[in-house]
C-alpha positions as a Markdown table, in Angstrom:
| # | Residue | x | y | z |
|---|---|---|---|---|
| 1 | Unk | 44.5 | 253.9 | 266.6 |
| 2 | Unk | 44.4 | 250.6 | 264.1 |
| 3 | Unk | 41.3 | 248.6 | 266.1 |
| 4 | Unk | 39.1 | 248.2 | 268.7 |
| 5 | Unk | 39.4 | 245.6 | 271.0 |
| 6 | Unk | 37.1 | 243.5 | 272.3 |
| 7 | Unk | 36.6 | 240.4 | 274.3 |
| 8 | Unk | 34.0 | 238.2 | 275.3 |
| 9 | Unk | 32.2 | 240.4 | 273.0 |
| 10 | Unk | 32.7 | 243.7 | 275.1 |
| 11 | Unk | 34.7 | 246.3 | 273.6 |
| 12 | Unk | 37.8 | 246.7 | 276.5 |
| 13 | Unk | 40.5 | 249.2 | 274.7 |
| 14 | Unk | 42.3 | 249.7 | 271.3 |
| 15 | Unk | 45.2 | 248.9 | 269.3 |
| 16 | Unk | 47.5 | 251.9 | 268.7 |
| 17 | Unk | 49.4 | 252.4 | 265.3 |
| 18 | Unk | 52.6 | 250.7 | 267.1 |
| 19 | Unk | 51.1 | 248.2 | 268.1 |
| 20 | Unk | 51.0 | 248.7 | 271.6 |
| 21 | Unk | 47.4 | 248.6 | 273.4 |
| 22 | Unk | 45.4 | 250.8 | 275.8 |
| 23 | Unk | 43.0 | 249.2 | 278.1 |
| 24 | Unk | 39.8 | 251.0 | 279.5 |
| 25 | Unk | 36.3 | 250.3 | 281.1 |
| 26 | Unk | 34.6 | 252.0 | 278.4 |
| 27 | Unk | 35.8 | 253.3 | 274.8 |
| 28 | Unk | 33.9 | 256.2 | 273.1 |
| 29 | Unk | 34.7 | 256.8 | 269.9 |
| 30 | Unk | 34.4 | 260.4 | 268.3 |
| 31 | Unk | 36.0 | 259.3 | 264.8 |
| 32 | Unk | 32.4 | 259.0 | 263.0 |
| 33 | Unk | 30.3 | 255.8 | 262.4 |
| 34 | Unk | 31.8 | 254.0 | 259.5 |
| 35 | Unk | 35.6 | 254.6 | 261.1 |
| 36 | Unk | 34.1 | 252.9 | 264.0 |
| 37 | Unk | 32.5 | 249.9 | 262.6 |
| 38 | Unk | 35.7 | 249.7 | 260.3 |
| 39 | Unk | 37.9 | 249.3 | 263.8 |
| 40 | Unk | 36.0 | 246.9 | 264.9 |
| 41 | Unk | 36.7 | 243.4 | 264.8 |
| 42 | Unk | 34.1 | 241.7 | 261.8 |
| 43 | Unk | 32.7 | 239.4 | 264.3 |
| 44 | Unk | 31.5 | 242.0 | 266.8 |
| 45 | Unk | 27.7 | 243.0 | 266.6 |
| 46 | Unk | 27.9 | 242.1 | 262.3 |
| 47 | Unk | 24.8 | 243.3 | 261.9 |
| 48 | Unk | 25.2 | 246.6 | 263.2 |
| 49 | Unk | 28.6 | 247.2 | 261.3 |
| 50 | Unk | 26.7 | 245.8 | 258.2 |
| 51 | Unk | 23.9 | 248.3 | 258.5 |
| 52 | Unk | 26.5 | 251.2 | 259.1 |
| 53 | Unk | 28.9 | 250.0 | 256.6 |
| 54 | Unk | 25.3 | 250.8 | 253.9 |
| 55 | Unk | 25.1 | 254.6 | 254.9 |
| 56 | Unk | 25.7 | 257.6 | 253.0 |
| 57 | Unk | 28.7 | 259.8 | 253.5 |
| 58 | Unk | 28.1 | 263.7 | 253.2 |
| 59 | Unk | 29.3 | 265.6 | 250.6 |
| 60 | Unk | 33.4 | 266.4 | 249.8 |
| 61 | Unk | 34.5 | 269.5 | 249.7 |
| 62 | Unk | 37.6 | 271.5 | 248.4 |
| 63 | Unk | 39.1 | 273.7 | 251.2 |
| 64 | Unk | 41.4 | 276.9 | 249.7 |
| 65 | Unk | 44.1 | 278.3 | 252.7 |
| 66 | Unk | 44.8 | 282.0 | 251.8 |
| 67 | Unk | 47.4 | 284.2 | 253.8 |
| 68 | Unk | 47.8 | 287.8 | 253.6 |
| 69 | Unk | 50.0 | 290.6 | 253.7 |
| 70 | Unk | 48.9 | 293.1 | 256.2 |
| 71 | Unk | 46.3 | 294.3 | 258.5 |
| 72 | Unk | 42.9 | 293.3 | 255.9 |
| 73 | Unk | 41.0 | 295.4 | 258.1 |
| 74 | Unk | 42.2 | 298.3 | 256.1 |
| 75 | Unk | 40.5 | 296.8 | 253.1 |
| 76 | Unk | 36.7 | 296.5 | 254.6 |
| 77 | Unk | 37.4 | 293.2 | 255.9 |
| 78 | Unk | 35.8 | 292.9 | 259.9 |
| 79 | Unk | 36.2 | 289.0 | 260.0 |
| 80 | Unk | 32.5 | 288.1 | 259.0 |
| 81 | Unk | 31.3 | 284.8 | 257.4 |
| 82 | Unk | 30.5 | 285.2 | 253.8 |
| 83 | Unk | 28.0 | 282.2 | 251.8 |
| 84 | Unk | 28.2 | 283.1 | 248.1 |
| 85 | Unk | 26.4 | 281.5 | 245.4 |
| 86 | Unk | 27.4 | 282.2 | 242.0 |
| 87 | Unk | 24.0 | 280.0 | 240.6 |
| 88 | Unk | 21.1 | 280.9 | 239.7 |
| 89 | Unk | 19.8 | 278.1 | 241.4 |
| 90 | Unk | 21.4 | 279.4 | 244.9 |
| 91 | Unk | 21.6 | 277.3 | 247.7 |
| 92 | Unk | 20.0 | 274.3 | 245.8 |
| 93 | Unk | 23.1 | 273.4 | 243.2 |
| 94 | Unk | 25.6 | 273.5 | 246.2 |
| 95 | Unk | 27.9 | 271.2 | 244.8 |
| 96 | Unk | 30.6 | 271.4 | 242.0 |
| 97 | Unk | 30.0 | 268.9 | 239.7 |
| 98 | Unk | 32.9 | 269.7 | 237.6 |
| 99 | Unk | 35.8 | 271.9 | 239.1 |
| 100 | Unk | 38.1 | 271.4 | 236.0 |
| 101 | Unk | 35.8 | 273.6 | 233.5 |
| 102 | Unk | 33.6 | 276.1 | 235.6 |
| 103 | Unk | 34.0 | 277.9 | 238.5 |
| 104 | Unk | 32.8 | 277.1 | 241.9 |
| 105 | Unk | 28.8 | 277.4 | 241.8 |
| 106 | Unk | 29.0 | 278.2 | 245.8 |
| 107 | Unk | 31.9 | 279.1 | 248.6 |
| 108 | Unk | 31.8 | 279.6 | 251.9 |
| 109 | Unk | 34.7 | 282.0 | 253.2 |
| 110 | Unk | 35.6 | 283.2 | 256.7 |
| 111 | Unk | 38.4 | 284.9 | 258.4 |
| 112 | Unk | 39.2 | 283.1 | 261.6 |
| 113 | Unk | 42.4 | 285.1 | 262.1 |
| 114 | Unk | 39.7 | 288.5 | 262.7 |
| 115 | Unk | 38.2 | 286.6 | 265.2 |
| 116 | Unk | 41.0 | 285.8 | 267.6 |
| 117 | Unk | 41.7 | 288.6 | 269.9 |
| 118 | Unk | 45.5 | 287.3 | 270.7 |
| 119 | Unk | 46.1 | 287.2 | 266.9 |
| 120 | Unk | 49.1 | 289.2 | 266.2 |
| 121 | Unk | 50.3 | 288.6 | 262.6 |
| 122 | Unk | 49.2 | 288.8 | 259.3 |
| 123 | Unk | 45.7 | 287.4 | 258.7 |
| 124 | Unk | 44.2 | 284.4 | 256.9 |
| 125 | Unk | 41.0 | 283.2 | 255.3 |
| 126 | Unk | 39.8 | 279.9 | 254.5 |
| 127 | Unk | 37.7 | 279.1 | 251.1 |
| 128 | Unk | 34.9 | 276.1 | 250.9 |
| 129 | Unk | 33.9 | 274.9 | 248.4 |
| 130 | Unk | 31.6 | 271.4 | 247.7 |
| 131 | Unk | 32.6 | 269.3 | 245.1 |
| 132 | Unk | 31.9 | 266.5 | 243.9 |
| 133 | Unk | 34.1 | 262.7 | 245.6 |
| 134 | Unk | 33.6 | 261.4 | 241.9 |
| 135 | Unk | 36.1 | 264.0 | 240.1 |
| 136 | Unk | 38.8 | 262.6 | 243.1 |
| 137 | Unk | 38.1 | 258.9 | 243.2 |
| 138 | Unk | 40.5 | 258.0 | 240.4 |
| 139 | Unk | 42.9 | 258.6 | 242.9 |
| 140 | Unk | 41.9 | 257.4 | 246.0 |
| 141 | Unk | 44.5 | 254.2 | 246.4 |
| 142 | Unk | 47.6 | 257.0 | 245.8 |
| 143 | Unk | 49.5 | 257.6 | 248.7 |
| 144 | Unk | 50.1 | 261.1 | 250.5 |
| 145 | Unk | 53.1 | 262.8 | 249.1 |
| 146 | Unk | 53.1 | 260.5 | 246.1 |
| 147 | Unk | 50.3 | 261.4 | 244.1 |
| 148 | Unk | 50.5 | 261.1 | 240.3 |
| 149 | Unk | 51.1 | 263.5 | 238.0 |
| 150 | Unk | 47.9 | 263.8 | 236.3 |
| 151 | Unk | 46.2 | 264.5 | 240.2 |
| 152 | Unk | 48.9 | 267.2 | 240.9 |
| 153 | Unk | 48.2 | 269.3 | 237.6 |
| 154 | Unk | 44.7 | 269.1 | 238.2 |
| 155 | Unk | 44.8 | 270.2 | 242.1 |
| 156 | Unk | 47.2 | 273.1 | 240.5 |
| 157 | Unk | 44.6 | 273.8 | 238.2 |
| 158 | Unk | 41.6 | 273.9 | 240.6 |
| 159 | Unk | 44.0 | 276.3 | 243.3 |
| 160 | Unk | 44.2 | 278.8 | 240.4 |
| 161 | Unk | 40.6 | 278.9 | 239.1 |
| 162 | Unk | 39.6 | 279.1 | 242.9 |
| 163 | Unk | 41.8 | 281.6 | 243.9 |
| 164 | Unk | 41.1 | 284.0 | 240.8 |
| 165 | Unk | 37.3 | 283.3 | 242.0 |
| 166 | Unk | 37.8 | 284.8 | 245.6 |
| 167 | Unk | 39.9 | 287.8 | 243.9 |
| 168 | Unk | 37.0 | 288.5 | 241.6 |
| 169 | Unk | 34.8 | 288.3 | 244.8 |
| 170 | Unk | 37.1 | 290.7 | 247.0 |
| 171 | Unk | 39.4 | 293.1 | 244.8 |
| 172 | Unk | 40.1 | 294.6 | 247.9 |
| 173 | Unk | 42.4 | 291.3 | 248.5 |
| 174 | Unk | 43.6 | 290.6 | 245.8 |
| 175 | Unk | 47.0 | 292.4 | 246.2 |
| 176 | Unk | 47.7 | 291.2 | 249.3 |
| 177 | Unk | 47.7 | 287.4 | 248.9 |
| 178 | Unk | 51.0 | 286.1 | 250.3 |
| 179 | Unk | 50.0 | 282.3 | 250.4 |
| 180 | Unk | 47.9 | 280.1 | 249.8 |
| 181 | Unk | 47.4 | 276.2 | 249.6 |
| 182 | Unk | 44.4 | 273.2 | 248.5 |
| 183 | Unk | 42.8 | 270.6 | 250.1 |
| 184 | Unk | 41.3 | 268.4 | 247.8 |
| 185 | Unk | 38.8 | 265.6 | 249.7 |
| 186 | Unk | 41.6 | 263.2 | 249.3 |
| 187 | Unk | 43.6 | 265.5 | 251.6 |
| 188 | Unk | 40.8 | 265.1 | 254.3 |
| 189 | Unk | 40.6 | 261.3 | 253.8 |
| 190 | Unk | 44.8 | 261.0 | 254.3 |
| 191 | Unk | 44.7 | 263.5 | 257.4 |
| 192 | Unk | 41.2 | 263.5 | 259.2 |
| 193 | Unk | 40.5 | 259.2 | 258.0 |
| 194 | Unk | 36.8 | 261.2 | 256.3 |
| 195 | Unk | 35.7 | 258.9 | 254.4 |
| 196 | Unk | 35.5 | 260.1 | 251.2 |
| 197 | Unk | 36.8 | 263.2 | 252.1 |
| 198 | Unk | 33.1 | 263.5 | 253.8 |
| 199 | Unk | 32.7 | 267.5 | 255.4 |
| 200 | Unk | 30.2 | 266.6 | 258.0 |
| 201 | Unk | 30.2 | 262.7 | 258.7 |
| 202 | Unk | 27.2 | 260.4 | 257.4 |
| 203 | Unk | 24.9 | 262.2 | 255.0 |
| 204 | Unk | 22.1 | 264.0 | 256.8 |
| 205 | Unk | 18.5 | 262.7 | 255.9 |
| 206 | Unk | 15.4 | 262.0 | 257.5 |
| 207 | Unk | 16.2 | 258.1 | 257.5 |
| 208 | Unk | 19.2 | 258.6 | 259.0 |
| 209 | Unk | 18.1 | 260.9 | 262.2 |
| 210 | Unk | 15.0 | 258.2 | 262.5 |
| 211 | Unk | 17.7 | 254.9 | 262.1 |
| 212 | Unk | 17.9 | 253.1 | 265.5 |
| 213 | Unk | 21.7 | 252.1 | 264.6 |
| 214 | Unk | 23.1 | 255.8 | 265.3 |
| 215 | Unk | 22.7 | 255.9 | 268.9 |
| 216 | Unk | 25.4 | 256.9 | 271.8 |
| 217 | Unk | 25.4 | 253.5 | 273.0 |
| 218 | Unk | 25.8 | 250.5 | 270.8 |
| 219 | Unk | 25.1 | 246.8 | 270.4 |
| 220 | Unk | 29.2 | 246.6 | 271.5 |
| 221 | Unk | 28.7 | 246.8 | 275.3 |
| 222 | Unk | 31.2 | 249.2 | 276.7 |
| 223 | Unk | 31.4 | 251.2 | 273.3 |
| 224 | Unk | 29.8 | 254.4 | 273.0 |
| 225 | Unk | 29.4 | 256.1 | 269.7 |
| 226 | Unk | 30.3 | 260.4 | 269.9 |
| 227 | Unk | 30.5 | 263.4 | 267.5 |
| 228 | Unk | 28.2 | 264.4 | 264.8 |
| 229 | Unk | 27.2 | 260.8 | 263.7 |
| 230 | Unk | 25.0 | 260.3 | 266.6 |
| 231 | Unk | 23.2 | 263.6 | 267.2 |
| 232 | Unk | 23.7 | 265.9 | 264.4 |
| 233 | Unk | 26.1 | 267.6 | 261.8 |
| 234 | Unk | 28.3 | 270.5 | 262.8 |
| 235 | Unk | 30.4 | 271.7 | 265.9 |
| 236 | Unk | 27.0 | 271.9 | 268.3 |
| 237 | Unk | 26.1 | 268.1 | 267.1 |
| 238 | Unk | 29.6 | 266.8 | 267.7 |
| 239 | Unk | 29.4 | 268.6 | 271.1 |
| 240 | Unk | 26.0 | 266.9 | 271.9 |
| 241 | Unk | 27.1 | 263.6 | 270.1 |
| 242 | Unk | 30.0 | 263.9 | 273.1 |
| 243 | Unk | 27.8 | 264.8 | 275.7 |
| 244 | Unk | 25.4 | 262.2 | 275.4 |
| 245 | Unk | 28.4 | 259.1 | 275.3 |
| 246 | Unk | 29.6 | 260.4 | 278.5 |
| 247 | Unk | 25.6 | 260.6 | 280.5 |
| 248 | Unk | 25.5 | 256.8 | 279.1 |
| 249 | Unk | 28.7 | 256.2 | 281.1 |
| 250 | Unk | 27.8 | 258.6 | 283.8 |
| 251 | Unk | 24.1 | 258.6 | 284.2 |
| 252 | Unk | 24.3 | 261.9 | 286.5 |
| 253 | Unk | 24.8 | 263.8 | 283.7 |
| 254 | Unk | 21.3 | 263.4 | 281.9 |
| 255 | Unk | 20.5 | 265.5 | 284.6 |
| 256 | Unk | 22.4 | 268.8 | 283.3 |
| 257 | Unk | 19.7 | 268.6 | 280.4 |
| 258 | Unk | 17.3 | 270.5 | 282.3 |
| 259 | Unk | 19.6 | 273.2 | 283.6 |
């Protein structure tokens, strides 16, 4: 999708990548806040893109893929999150200011492959880890599969130092790594449009919850705003954020609240 249309100053369908156009009643938009006042055409409620154009992204992130060889069961493994802070400062010095000299401060790892019941295979984990957009931003008008050199060798860099932190933090792995693979917050800008690589949308603060512009229904008749911009971060906030866009299209719905 390249825009959102509008006419007569209601929004009535949106400009694929081709081109072509798709017409509807109502458009509801799940691709955050920013995206959609990005889509929109500049003379369409300027007030309200201004206002959303002014917010706060939420923090980047730095996402490690690790395959393995094996059932990890055998090694302790039973497919449980794991939040691991190697500060002092714990949960309060989340982010990695510098991922080129020190390791990760705090990671986030989880096994989804344990947690599929029709997984047959070999098993995977996935690595978190927040880091700063700054370190990345050098970068940001490089293309996908032309990035310079000076971006590869550090992304190279960063995969090793992360991956000889998580097999410092599970020996019982470390023999058994098969693959793995980075996602620097300039990968989640080129395949998931996050601004700024951005993990959970628009930055979460009080002002934000409290600011009448993130609502399901905006000043765009016949657009409605969904996912974790309107309600809250996460997958139960997108859920909600899609939820409530639909009862402002089908009023009914508001209803199912109370059940």
């Amino acid at each position: 999708m390249s825009g959102i249309l509008v006419e007569k100053g209601r929004a009535c369908g949106v400009r694929l990548q081709s081109g072509d156009t798709e017409s509807a009643p109502a458009i509801v938009s799940a691709m955050g806040a920013l995206n959609t006042a990005v889509a929109l055409p500049t003379g369409a409620a300027p007030e309200w893109q201004a206002r959303i154009r002014r917010m706060k992204s939420s923090g980047s992130y730095l996402a490690l893929f690790i395959g393995f060889e094996g059932d990890i069961r055998s090694a302790g493994i039973d497919g449980a999150n794991h939040w691991i802070y190697e500060s002092e400062s714990g949960p309060d010095a989340l982010e990695w200011p510098e991922p080129t000299d020190t390791d990760a401060p705090s990671i986030f790892v989880s096994f989804g492959s344990l947690n599929d019941p029709a997984h047959v295979g070999g098993h995977t984990a996935e690595l978190l880890a927040p880091c700063s957009w700054d370190v990345f931003s050098q970068w940001q008008d490089s293309r996908l599969g032309a990035r310079p050199e000076d971006y590869e060798a550090t992304k190279s860099w960063i995969t090793e130092r992360l991956l000889a932190q998580f097999k410092r933090l599970f020996p019982a792995l470390a023999d058994r790594v098969l693959f793995h693979e980075l996602a620097t917050p300039l990968s989640h800008a080129a395949y998931a449009n996050a601004p700024q690589g951005a993990m959970y949308g628009l930055q979460m603060t009080a002002e934000r919850l409290l600011d009448p512009a993130l609502h399901a229904r905006t000043p765009v008749p016949g657009l409605y705003l969904a996912g974790q911009d309107v309600a809250s971060l996460g997958i139960q906030g997108a859920a909600m954020g899609g939820f409530m866009a639909a009862a402002c299209i089908e009023s009914r719905l508001w209803k199912q609240m109370s059940r």
